[in-house]
C-alpha positions, 0 to 999 in steps of 0.5 A, spaced: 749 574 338 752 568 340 758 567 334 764 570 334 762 571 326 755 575 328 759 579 332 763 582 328 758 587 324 755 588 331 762 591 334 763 596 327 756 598 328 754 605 330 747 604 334 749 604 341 744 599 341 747 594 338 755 595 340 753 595 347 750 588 345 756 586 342 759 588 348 755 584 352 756 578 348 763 579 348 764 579 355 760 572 355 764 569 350 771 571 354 768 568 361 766 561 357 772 562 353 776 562 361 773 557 364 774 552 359 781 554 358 782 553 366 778 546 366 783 544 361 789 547 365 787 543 371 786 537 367 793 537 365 796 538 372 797 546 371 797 550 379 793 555 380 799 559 381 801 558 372 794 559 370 794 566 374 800 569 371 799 566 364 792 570 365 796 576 369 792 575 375 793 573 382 792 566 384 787 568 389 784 571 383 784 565 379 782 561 384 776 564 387 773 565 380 774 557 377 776 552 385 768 551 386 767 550 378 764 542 376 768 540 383 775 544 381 776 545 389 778 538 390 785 539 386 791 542 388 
């Protein structure tokens, strides 16, 4: 279940099995999803500050999750 189109009979499903693999699937999917959306919000010179808010979290949040990410900590 790595595709967002695999996923959408495993989400409709009625075996647990399968819906709590879908879920997990999905929890990776929005983790990658973050961080390359963060990545490129860095590079484009948002703060950390503007990546929270637009996220609805904490600066600090954001921060301790990504600043340590591909070198992320060296920036603003």
């Amino acid at each position: 279940m790595s595709t967002v189109a695999s996923l959408a009979p495993a989400v409709e499903s009625q075996d647990p099995a399968t819906g709590l693999a879908a879920v997990a699937a999905l929890r990776r999917l929005v983790e990658e999803l973050e961080a390359l959306h963060v990545d490129n919000a860095r590079a484009r010179g948002w703060s950390w500050q503007e990546i929270a808010v637009t996220l609805g979290v904490t600066r600090q949040t954001v921060h301790m999750k990504h600043h340590v990410r591909r070198g992320l900590g060296r920036r603003r």
